[in-house]
ROMIDREN-388291 format. One line per 5 residues: number of its first residue (from 0); for each residue x, y, z of C-alpha. Coordinates in pm, whole numbers, plus 32768, in hexadecimal, padded with zeros to 4 digits. Example, Ala and Ser with C-alpha at 12.3 -4.5 7.8 and 13.67 -1.06 7.14 Angstrom:
<nodes>
0 = 84CE/7E3E/830C; 8557/7F96/82CA
</nodes>
This chain:
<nodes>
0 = 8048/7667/8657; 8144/7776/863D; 8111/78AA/8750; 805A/79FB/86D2; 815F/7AFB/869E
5 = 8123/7C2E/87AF; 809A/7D4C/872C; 80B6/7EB8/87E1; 7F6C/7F53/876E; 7FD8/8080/8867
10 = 80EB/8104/8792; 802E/80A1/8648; 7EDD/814D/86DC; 7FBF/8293/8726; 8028/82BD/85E1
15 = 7F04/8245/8529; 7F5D/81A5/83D0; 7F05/81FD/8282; 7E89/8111/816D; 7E9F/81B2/801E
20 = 7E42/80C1/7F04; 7E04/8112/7D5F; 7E34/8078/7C37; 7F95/805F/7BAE; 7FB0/81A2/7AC6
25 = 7EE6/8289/7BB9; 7FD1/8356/7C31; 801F/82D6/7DA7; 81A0/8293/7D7D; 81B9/843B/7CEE
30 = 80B2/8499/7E2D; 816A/83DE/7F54; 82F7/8471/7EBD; 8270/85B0/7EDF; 81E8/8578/8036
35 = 82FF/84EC/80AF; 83E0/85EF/7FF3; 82FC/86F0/809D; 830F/864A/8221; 8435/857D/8216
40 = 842F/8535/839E; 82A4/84FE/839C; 8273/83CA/82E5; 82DD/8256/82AE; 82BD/815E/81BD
45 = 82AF/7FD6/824B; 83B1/7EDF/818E; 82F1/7DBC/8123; 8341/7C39/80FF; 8365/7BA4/7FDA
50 = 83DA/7A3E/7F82; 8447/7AD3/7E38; 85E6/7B05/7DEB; 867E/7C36/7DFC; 8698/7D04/7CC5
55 = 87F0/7D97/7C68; 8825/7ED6/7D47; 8740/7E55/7E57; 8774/7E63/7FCB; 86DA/7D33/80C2
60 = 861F/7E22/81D3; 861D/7F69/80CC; 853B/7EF5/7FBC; 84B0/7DD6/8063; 8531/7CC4/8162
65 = 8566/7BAA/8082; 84EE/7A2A/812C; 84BD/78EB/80B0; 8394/7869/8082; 83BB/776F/81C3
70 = 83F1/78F6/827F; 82F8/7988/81F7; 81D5/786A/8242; 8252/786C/83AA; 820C/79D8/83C4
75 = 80D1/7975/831D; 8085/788E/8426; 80F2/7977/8525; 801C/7A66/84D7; 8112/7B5D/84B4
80 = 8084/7BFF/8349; 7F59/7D1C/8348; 7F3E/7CB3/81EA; 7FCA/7BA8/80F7; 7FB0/7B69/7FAE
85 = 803E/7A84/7E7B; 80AA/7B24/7D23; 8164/7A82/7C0C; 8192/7968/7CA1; 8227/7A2A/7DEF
90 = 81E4/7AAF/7F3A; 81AA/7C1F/7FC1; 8134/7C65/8123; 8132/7D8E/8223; 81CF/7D14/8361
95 = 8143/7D97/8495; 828D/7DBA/8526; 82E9/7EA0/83E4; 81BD/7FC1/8421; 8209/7F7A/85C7
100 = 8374/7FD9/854F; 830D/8141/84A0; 8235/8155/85B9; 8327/814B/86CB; 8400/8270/8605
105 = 82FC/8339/864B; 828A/8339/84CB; 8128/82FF/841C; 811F/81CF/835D; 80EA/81FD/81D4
110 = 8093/806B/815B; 8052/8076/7FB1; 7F83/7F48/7F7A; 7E94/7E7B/7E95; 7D44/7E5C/7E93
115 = 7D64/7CEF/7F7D; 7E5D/7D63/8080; 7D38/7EA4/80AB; 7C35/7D9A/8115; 7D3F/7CD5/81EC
120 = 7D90/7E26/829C; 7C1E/7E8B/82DD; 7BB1/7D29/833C; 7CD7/7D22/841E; 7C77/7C95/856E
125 = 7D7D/7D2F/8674; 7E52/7E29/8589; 7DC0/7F90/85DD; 7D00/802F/84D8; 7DD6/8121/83E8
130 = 7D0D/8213/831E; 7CD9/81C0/8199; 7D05/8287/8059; 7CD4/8231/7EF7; 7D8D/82E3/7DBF
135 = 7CC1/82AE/7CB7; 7CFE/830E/7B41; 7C19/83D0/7A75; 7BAC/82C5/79C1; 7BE7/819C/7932
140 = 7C4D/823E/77B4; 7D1F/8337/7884; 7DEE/820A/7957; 7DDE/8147/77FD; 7EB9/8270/7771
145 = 7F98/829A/787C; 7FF8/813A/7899; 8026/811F/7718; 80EA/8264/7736; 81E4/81A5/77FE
150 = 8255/80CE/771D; 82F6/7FE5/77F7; 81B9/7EDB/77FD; 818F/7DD9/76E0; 8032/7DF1/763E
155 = 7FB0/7C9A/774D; 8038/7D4A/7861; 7F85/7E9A/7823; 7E20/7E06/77FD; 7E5B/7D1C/7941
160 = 7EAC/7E4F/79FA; 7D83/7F16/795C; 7C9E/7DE8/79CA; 7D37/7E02/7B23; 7CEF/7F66/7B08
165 = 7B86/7F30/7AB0; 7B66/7E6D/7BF0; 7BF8/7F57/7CE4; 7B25/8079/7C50; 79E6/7FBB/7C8C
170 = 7A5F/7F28/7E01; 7AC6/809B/7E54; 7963/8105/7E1C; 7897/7FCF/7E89; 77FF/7FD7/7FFA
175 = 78CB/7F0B/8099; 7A1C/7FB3/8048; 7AD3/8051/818E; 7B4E/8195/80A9; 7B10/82E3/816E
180 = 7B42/83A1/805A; 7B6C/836B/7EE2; 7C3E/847A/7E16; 7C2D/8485/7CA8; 7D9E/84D5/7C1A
185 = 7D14/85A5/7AFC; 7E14/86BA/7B3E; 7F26/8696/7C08; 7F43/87BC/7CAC; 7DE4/87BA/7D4E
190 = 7DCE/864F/7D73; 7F56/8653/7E5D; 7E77/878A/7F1C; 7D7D/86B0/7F57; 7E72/858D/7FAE
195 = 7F1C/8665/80AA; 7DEF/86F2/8174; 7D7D/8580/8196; 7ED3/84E2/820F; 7F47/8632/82CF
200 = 7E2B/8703/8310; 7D96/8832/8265; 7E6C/894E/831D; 7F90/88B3/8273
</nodes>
């Protein structure tokens, strides 16, 4: 059996990570630029895994650190992810070693993930607790629109996303979600205010 990859909860625990999760079309790629626009020096994103191939203008260790799948199962094995999971016929995970890394710059750890990696997080037996927040659209006509408004998703694509959707929006507000807060992104102005006082603090 391969050995458990090392984790220092200390430096994670200092700089206590934040989950933010939504469906795809609620706004959390606009919220988290401006953030990070706004405190460049505060925040960090982890690079995932993926067993996926590089896309043209794509760095290995900028966009994600790109494994086999042989590499990624070991870290599998290992224990070495906070949360895995398989799309498309590929793999995503959060290394431990990735949100240890923004950790030990000093930096809070931003990790953007699905619905699954939220449960693997929460349900995480040694990785320490990060605090949870959920984006939410204002509804599901609203999110249909905005997706649509795209126009970069085939008709198949947009309703398997909406579905998705659907799902998140009902885990998000179901008991046994770990969200600490859930903002509605209705209007953007209020709803990056509201973003902000949760990740920073409400003197900021």
């Amino acid at each position: 059996m391969a050995p458990t990859v090392p984790v220092d909860t200390s430096a994670i625990a200092a700089h206590r990570p934040i989950v933010i999760s939504g469906p795809s079309g609620s706004g959390k790629s606009t919220m988290l630029k401006r953030l990070f626009d706004e405190y460049p020096d505060r925040f960090g994103f982890s690079v995932s895994h993926t067993t996926r191939s590089p896309r043209a203008g794509e760095e290995n260790g900028r966009e994600y650190h790109f494994v086999t799948q042989d590499e990624f199962q070991e870290l599998v094995d290992k224990k070495g992810f906070v949360e895995h999971a398989q799309f498309g016929g590929n793999c995503y995970g959060t290394s431990i070693k990735a949100v240890e890394d923004i950790a030990a710059q000093g930096r809070v750890c931003i990790l953007d993930i699905e619905m699954e990696g939220v449960k693997q997080v929460a349900n995480h037996p040694t990785f320490p607790r990060p605090r949870f927040l959920f984006l939410s659209p204002p509804s599901k006509g609203v999110l249909e629109q905005r997706l649509r408004g795209r126009g970069t998703d085939k008709e198949e694509a947009i309703i398997k996303r909406l579905k998705q959707a659907e799902a998140e929006m009902d885990f998000a507000n179901s008991p046994e979600a770990p969200h600490e807060k859930i903002i509605v992104n209705d209007d953007l102005e209020r709803a990056y205010k509201e973003v902000k006082e949760f990740i920073v603090g409400a003197d900021a």
